[in-house]
N, C-alpha and C positions, 0 to 999 in steps of 0.2 A: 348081625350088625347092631350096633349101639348106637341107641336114640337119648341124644342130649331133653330132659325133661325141662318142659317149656319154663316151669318153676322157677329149675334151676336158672335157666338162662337170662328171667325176668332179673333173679337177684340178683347175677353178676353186673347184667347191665345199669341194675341202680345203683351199685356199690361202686361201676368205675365214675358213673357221673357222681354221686355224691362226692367221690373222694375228689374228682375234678374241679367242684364247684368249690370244696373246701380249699383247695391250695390255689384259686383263683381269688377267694376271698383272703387268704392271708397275703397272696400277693401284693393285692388291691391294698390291705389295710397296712403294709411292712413301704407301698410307695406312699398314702398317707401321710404317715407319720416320718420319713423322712424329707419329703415335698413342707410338710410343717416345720423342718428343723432348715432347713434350705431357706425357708423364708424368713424365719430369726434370722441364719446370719447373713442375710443379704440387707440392704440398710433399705427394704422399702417401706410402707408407712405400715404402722403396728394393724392402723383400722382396716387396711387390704386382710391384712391375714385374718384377724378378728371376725371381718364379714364372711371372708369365703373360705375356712379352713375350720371353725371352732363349733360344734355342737349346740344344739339348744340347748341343751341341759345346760352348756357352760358358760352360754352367753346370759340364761338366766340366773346365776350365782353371781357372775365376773362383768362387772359394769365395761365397758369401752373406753373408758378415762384411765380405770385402774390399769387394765390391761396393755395400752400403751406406757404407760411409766414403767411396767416391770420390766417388759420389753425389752425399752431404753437403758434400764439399771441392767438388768442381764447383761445386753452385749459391751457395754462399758465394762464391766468385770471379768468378762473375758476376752477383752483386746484385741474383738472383730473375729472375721468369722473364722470356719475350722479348717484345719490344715489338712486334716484323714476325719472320719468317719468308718467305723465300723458295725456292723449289723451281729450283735450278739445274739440274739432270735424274738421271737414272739413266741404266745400263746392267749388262744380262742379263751374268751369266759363268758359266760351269760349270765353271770352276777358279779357288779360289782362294791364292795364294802359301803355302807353308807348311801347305796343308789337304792331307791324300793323298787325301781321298774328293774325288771328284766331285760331281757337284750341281748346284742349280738356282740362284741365284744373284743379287740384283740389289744394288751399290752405287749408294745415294740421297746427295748430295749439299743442303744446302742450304745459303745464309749469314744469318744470326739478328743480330738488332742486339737487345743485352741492356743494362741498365742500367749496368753496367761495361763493356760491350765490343760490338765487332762480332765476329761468331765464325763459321766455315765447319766447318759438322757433315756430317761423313762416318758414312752407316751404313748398315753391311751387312746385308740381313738373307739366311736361307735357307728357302727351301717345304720344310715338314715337316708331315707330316701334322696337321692342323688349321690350317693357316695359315704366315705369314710370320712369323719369328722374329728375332732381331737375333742374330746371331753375331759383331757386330764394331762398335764406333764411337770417331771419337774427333774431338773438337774442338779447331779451330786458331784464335789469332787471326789474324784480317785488318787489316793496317794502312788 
């Protein structure tokens, strides 16, 4: 008879929860960053989103004044909210260009068809204690 080596069985078992915890965390950070895009295009106050959705790091760069005008300018250019949404994927980094801190990391890509446009929304968010935060987006159009 064959005896499973406790070793082995130790590794397996870390390998299925890591992989667990990782696809719990990309889940977490893919409803993030579309719960952030959900809340652009709904017309409630920029300072909502700003307080409970935006990073320290981002709120220490991006004043609360700034950040509701762009806001505002954003969805006036794209003619209210979106019509589809789709999830073209993510990926985990723990460095980002320009950031010195380390960290945990997931850029969420989607492409949005809005009443003015088709648009490919890039948004970063980072794991901070209480959740996924947006540290970073920006919207491009698609021709």
């Amino acid at each position: 008879m064959r005896t499973t080596s406790p070793v082995l069985t130790a590794t397996v078992f870390a390998l299925f929860f890591m992989t667990s915890a990782f696809a719990a965390d990309q889940q977490d950070a893919e409803a993030a960053a579309v719960n952030f895009l959900q809340a652009v295009d709904s017309p409630s106050a920029a300072e909502t989103i700003y307080d409970s959705r935006m990073s320290v790091a981002f709120k220490g760069a991006i004043p609360k004044l700034n950040f509701g005008q762009n806001i505002g300018l954003l969805r006036l250019q794209l003619g209210g909210a979106a019509n589809s949404r789709q999830l073209m994927g993510s990926q985990l980094m723990n460095q980002l260009p320009g950031v010195p801190k380390p960290g945990t990391y997931y850029y969420v890509r989607h492409v949005s068809m809005y009443p003015a446009a088709k648009v490919a929304q890039d948004v970063t968010v980072e794991k901070e204690s209480g959740g996924w935060k947006v540290i970073g987006f920006m919207f491009t159009p698609v021709p």
